[in-house]
PyMOL Python script that loads the backbone (N, CA, C, O; Angstrom):
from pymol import cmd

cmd.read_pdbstr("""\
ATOM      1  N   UNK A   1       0.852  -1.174   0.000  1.00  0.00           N
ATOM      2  CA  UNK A   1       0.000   0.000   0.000  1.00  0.00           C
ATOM      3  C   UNK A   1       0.902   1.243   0.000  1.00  0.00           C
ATOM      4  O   UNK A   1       1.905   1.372   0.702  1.00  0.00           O
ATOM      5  N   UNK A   2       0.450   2.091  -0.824  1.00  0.00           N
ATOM      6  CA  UNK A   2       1.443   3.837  -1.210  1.00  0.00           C
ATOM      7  C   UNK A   2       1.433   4.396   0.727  1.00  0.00           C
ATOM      8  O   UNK A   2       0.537   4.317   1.568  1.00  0.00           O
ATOM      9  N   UNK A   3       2.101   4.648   0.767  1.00  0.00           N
ATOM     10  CA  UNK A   3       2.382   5.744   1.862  1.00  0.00           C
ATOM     11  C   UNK A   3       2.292   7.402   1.463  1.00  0.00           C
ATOM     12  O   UNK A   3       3.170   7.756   0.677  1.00  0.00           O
ATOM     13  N   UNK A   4       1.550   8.226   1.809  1.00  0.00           N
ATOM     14  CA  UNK A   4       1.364   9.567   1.313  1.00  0.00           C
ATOM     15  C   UNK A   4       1.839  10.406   2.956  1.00  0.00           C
ATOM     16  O   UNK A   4       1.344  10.291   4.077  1.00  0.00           O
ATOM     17  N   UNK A   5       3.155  11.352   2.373  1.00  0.00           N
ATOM     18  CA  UNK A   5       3.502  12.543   3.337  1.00  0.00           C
ATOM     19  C   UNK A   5       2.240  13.413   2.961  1.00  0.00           C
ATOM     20  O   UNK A   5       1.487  13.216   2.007  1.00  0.00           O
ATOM     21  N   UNK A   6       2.150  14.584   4.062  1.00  0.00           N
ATOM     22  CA  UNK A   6       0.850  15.413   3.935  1.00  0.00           C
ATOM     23  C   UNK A   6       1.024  16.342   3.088  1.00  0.00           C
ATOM     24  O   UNK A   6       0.117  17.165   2.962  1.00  0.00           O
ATOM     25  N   UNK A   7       2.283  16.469   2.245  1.00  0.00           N
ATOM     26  CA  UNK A   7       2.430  17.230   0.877  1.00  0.00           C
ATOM     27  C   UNK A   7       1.769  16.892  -0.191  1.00  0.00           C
ATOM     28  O   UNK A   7       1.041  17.565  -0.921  1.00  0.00           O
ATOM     29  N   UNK A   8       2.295  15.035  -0.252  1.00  0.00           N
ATOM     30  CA  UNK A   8       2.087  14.094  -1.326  1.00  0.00           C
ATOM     31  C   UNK A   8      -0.008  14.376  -0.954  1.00  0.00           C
ATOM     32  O   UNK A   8      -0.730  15.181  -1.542  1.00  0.00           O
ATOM     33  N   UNK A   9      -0.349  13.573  -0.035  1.00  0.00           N
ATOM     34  CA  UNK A   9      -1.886  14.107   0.250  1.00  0.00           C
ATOM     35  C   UNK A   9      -2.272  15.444  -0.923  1.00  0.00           C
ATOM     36  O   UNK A   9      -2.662  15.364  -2.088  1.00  0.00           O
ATOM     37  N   UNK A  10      -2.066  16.290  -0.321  1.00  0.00           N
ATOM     38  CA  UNK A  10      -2.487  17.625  -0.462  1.00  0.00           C
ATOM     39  C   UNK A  10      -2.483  17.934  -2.136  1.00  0.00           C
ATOM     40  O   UNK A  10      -2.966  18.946  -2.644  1.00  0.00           O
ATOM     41  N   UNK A  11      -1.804  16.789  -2.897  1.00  0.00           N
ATOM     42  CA  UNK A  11      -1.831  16.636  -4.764  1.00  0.00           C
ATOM     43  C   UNK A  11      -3.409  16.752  -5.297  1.00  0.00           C
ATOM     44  O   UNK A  11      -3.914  17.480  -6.151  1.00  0.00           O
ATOM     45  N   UNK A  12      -3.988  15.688  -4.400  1.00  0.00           N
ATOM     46  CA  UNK A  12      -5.279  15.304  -4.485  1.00  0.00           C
ATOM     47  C   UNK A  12      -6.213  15.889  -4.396  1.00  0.00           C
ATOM     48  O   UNK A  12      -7.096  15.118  -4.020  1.00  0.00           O
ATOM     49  N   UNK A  13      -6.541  16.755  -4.510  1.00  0.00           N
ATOM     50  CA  UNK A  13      -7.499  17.577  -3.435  1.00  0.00           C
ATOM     51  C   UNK A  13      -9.043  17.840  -4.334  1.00  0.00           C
ATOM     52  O   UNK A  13      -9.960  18.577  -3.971  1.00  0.00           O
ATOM     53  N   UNK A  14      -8.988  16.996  -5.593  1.00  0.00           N
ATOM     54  CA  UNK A  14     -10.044  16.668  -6.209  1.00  0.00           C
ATOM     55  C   UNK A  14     -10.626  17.745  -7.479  1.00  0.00           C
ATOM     56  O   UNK A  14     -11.555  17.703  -8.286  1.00  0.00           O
ATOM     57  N   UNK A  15      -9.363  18.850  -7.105  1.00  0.00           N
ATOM     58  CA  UNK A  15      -9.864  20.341  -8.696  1.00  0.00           C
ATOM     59  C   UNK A  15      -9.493  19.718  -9.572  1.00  0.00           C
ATOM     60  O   UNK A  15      -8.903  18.638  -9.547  1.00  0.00           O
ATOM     61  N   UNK A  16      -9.886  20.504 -10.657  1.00  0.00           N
ATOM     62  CA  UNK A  16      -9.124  20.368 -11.710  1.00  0.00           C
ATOM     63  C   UNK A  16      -8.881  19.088 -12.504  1.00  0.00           C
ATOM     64  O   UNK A  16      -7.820  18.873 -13.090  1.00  0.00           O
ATOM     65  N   UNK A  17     -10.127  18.082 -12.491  1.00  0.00           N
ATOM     66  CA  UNK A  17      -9.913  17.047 -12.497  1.00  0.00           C
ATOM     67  C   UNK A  17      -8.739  16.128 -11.720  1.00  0.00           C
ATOM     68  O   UNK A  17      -8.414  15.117 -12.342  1.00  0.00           O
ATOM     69  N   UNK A  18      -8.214  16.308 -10.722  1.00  0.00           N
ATOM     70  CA  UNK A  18      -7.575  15.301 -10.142  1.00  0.00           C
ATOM     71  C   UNK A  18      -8.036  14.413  -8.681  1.00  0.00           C
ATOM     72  O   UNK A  18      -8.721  14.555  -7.669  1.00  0.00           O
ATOM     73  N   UNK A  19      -7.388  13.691  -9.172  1.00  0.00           N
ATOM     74  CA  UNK A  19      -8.199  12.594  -8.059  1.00  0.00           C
ATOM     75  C   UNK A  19      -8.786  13.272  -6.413  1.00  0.00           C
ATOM     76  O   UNK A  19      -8.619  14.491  -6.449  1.00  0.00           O
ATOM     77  N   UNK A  20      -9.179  12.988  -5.538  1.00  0.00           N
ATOM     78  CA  UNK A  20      -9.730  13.400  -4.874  1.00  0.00           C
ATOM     79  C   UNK A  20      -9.808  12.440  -3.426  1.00  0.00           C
ATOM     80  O   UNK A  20     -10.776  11.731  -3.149  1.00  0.00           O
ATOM     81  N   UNK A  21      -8.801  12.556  -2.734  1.00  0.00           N
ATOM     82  CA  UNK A  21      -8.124  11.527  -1.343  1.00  0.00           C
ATOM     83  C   UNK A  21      -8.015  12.551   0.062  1.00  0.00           C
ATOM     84  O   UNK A  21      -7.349  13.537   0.377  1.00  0.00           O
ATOM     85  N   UNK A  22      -9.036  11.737   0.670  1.00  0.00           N
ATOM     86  CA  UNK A  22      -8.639  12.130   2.144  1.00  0.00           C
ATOM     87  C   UNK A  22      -8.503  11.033   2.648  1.00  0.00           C
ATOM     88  O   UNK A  22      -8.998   9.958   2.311  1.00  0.00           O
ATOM     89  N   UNK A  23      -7.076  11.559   4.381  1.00  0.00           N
ATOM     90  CA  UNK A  23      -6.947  11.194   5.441  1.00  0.00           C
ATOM     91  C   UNK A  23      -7.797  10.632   6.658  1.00  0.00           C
ATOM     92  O   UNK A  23      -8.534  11.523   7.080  1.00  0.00           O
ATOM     93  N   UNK A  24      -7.898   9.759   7.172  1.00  0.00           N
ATOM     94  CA  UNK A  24      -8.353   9.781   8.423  1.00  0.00           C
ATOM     95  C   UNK A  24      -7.691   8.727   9.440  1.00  0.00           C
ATOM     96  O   UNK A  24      -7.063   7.754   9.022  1.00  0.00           O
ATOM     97  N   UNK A  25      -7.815   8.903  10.342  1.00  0.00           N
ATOM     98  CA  UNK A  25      -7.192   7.876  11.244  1.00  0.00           C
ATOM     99  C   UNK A  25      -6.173   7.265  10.724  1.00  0.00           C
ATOM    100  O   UNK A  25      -6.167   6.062  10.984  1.00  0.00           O
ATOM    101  N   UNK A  26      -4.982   7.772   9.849  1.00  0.00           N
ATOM    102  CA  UNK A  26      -3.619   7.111   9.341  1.00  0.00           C
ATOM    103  C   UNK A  26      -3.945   6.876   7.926  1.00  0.00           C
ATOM    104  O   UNK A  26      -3.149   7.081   7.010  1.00  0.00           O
ATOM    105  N   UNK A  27      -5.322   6.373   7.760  1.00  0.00           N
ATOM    106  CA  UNK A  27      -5.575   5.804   6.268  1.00  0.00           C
ATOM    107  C   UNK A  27      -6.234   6.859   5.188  1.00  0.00           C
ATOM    108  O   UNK A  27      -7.239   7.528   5.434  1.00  0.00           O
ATOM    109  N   UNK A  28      -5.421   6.899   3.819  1.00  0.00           N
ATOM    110  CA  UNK A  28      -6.099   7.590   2.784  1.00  0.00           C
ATOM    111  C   UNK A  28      -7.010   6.802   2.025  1.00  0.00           C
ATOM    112  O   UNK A  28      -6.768   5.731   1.469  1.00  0.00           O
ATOM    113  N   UNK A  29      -8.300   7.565   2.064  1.00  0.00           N
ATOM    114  CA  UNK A  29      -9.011   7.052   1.316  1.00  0.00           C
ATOM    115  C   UNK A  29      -9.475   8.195  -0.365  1.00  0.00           C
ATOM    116  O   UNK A  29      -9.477   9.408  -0.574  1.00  0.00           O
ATOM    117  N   UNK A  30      -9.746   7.182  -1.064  1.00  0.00           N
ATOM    118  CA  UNK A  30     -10.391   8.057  -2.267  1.00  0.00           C
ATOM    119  C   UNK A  30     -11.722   8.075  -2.144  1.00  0.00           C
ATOM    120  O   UNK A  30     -12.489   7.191  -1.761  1.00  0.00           O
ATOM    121  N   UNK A  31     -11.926   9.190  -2.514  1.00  0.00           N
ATOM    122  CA  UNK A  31     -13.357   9.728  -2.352  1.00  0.00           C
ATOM    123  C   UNK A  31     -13.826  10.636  -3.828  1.00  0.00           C
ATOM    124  O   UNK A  31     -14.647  11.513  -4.097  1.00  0.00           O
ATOM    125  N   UNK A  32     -13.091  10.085  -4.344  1.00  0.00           N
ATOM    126  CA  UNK A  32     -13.286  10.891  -6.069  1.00  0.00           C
ATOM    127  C   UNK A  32     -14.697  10.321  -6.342  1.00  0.00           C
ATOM    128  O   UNK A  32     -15.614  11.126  -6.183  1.00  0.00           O
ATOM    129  N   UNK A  33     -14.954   9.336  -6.644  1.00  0.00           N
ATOM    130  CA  UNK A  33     -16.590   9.270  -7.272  1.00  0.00           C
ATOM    131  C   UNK A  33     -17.610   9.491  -6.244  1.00  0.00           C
ATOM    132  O   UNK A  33     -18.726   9.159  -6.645  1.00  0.00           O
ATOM    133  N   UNK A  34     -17.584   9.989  -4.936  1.00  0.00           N
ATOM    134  CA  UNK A  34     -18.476  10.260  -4.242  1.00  0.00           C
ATOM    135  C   UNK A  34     -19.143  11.360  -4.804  1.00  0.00           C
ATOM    136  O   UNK A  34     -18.375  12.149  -5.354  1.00  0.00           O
ATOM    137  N   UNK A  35     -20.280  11.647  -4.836  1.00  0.00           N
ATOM    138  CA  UNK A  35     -21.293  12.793  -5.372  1.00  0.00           C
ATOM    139  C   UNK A  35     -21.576  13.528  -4.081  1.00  0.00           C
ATOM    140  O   UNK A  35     -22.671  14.063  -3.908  1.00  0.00           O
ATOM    141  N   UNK A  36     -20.612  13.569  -3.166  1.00  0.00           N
ATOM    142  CA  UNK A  36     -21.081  14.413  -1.687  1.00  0.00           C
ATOM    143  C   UNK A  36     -19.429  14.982  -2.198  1.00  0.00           C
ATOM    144  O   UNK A  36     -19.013  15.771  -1.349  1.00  0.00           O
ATOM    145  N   UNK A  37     -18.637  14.820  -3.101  1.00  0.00           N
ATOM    146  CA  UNK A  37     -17.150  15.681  -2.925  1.00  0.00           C
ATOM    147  C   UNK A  37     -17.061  16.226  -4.353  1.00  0.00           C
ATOM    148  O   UNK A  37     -15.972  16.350  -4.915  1.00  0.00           O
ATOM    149  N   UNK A  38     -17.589  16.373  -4.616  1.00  0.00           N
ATOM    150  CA  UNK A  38     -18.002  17.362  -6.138  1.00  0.00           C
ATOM    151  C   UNK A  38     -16.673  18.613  -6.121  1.00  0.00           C
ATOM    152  O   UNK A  38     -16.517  19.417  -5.202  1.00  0.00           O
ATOM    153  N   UNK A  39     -16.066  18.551  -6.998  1.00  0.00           N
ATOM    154  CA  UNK A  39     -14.656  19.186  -6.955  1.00  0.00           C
ATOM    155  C   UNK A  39     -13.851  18.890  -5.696  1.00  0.00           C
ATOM    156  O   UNK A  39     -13.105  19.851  -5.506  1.00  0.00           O
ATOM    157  N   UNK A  40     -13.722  18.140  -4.938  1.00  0.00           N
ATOM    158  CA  UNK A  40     -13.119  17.573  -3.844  1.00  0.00           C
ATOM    159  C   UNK A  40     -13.484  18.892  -2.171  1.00  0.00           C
ATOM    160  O   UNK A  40     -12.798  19.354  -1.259  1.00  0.00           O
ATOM    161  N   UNK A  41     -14.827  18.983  -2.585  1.00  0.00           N
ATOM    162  CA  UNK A  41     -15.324  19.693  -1.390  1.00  0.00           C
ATOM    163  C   UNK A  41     -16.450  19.228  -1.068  1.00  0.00           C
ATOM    164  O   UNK A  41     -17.377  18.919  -1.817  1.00  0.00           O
ATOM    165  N   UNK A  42     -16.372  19.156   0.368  1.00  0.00           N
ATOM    166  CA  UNK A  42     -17.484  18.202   1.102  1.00  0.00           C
ATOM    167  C   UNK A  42     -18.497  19.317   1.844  1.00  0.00           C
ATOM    168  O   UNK A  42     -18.108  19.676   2.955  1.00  0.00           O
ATOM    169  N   UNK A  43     -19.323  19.705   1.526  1.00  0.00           N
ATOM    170  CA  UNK A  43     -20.544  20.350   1.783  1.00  0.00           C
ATOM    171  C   UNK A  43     -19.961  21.723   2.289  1.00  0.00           C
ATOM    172  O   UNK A  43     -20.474  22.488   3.106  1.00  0.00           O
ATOM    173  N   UNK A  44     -19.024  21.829   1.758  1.00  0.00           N
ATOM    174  CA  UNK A  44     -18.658  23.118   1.969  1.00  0.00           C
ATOM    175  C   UNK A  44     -17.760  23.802   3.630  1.00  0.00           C
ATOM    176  O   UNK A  44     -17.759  24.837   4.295  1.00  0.00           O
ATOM    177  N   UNK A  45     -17.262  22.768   3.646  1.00  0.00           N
ATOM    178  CA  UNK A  45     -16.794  22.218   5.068  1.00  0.00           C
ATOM    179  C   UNK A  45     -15.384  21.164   5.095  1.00  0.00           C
ATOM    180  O   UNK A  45     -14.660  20.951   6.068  1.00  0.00           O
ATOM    181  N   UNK A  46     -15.306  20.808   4.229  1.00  0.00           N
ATOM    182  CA  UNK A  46     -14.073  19.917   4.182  1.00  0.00           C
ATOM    183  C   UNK A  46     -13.789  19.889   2.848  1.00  0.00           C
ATOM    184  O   UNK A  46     -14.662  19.943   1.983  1.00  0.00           O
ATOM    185  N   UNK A  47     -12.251  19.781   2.561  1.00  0.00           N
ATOM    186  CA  UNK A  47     -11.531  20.131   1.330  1.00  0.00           C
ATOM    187  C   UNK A  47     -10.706  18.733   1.175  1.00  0.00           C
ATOM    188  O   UNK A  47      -9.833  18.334   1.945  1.00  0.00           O
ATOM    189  N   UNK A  48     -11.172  18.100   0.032  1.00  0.00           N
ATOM    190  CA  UNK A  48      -9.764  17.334  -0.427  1.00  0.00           C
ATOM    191  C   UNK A  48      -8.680  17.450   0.045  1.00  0.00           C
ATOM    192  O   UNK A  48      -8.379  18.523   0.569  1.00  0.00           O
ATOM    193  N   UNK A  49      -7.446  16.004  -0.011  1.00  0.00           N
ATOM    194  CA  UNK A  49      -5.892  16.316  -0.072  1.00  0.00           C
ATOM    195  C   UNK A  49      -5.577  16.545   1.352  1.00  0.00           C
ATOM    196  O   UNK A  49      -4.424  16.375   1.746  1.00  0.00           O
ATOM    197  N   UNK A  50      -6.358  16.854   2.017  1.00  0.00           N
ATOM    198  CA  UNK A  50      -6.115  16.800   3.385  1.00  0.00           C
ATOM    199  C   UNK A  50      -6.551  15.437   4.108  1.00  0.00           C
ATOM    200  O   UNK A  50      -7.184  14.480   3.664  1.00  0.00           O
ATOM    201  N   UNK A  51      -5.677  15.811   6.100  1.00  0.00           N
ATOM    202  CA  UNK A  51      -6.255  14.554   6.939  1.00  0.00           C
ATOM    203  C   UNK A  51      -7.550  15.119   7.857  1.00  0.00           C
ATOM    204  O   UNK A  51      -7.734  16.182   8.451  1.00  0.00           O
ATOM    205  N   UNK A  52      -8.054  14.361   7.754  1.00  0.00           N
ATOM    206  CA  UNK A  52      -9.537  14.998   8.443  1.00  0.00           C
ATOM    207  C   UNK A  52     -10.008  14.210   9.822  1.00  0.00           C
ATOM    208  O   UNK A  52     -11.112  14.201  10.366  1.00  0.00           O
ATOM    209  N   UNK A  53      -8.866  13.603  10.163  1.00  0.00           N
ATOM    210  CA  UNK A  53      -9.085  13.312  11.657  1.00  0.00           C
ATOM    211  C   UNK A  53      -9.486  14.055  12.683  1.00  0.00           C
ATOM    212  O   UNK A  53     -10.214  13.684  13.604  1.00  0.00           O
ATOM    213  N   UNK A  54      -8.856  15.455  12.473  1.00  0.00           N
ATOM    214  CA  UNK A  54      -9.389  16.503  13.576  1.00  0.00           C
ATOM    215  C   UNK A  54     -10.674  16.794  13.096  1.00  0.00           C
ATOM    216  O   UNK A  54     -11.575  16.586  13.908  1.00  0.00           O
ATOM    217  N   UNK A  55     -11.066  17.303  11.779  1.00  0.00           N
ATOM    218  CA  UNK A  55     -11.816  17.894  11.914  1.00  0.00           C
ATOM    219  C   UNK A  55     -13.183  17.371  11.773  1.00  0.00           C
ATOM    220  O   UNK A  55     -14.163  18.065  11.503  1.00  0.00           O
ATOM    221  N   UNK A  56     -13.185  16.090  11.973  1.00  0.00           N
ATOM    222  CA  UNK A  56     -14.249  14.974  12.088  1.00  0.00           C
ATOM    223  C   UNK A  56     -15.056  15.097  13.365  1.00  0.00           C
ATOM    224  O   UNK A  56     -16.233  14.803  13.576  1.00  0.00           O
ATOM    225  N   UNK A  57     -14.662  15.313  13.703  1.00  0.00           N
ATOM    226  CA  UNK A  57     -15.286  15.814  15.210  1.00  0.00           C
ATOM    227  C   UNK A  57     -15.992  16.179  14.852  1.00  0.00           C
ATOM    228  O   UNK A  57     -17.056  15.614  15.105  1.00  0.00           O
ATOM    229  N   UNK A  58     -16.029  17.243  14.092  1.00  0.00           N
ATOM    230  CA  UNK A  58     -17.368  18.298  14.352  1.00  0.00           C
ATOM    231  C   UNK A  58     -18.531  17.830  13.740  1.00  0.00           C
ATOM    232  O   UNK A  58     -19.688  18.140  14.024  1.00  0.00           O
ATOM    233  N   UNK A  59     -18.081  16.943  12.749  1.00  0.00           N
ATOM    234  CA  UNK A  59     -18.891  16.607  11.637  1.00  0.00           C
ATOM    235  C   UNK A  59     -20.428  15.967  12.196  1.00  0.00           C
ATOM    236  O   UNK A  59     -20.336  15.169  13.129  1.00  0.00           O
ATOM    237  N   UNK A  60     -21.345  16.169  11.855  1.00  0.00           N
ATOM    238  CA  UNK A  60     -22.859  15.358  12.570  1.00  0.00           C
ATOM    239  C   UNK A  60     -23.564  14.405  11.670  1.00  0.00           C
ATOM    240  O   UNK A  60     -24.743  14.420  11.316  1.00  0.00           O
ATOM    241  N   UNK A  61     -22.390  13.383  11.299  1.00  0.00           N
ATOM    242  CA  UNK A  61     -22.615  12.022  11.069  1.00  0.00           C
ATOM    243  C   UNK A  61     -21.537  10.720  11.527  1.00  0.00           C
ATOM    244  O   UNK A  61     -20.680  11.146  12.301  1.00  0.00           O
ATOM    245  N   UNK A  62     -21.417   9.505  11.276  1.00  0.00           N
ATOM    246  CA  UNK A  62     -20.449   8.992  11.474  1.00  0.00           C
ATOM    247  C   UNK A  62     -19.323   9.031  10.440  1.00  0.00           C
ATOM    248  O   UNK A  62     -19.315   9.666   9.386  1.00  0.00           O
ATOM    249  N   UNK A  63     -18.197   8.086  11.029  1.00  0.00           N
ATOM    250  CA  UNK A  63     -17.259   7.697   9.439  1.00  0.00           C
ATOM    251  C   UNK A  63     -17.723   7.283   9.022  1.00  0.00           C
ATOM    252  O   UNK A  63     -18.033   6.137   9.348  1.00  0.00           O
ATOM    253  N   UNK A  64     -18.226   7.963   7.786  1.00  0.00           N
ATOM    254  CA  UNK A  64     -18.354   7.038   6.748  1.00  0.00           C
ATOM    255  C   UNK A  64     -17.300   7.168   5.563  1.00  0.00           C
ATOM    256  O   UNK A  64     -17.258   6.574   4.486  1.00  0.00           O
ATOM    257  N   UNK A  65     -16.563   8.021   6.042  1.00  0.00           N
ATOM    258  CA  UNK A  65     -15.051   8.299   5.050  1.00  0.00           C
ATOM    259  C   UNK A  65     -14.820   6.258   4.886  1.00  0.00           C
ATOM    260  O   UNK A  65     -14.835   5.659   3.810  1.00  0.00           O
ATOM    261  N   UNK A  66     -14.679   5.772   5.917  1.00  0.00           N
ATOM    262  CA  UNK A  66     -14.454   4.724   6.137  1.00  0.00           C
ATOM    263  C   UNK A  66     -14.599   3.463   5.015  1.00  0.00           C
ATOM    264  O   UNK A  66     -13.925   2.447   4.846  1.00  0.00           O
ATOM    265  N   UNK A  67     -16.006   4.099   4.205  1.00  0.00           N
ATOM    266  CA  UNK A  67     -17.257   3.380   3.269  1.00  0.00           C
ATOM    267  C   UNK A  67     -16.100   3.438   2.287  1.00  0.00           C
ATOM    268  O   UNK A  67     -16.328   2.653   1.367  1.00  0.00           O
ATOM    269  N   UNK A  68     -14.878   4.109   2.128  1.00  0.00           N
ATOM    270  CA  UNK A  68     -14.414   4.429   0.392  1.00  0.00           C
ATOM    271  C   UNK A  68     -12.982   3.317   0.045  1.00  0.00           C
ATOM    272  O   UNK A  68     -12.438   2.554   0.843  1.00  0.00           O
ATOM    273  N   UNK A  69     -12.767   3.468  -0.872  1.00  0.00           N
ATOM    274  CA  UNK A  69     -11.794   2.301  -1.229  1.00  0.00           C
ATOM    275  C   UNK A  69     -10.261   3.074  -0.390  1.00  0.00           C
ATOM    276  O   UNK A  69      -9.802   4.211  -0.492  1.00  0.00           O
ATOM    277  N   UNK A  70      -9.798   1.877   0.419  1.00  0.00           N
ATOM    278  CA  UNK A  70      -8.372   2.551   0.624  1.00  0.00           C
ATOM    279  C   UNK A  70      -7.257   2.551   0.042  1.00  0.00           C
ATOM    280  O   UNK A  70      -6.878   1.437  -0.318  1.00  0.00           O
ATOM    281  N   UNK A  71      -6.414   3.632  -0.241  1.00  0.00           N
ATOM    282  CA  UNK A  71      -5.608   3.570  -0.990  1.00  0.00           C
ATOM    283  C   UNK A  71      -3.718   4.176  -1.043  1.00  0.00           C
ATOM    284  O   UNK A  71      -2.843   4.398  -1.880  1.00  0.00           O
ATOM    285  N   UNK A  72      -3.937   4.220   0.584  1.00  0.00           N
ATOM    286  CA  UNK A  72      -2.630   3.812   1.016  1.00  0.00           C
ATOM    287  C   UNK A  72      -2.720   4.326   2.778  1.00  0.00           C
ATOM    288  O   UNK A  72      -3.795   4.382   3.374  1.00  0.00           O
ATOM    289  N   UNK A  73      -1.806   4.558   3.217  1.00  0.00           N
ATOM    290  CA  UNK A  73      -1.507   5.178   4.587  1.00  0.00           C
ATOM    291  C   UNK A  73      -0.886   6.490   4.538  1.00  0.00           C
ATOM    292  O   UNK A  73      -0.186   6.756   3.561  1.00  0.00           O
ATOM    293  N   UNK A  74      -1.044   7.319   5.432  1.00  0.00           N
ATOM    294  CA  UNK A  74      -0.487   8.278   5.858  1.00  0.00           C
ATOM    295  C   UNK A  74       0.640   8.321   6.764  1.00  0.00           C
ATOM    296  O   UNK A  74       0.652   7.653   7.798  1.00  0.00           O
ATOM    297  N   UNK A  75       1.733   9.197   6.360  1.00  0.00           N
ATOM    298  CA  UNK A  75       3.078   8.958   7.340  1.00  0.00           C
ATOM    299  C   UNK A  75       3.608  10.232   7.562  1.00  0.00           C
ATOM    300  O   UNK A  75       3.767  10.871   6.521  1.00  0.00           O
ATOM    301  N   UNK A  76       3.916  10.773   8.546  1.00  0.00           N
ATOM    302  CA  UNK A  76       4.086  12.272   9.774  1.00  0.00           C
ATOM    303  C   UNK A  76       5.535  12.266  10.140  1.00  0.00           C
ATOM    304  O   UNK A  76       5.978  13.110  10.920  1.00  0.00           O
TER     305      UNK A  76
END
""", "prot")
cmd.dss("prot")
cmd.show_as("cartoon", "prot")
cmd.util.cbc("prot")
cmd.orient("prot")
């Protein structure tokens, strides 16, 4: 499985046609064909290419980041 630094992450971030990968709990997931990340923005509240462990918290549903294909780990 790819290992992504939070630079390598941050490629992704879903503009411009490019793929579209977030962080959570260590693991990147893709979230490109989700129809909730439409240019790699999540309701206007979370941005592609990033780790979204912190800011999951706030969020008022569960992981369901969890639901998406994984496609490598994150390394700090």
């Amino acid at each position: 499985m790819k290992e992504f630094t939070t630079e390598e992450l941050a490629e992704f971030d879903g503009r411009d046609g490019r793929p579209a990968y977030v962080a959570y709990d260590g693991v990147v997931y893709d979230v490109t064909e989700s129809a909730m990340w439409g240019d790699g923005d999540h309701e206007g509240m979370h941005q592609a290419g990033r780790d979204l462990t912190e800011e999951h918290s706030d969020a008022p549903h569960d992981v369901y980041v969890t639901d998406f294909p994984e496609v490598g780990k994150l390394v700090v």
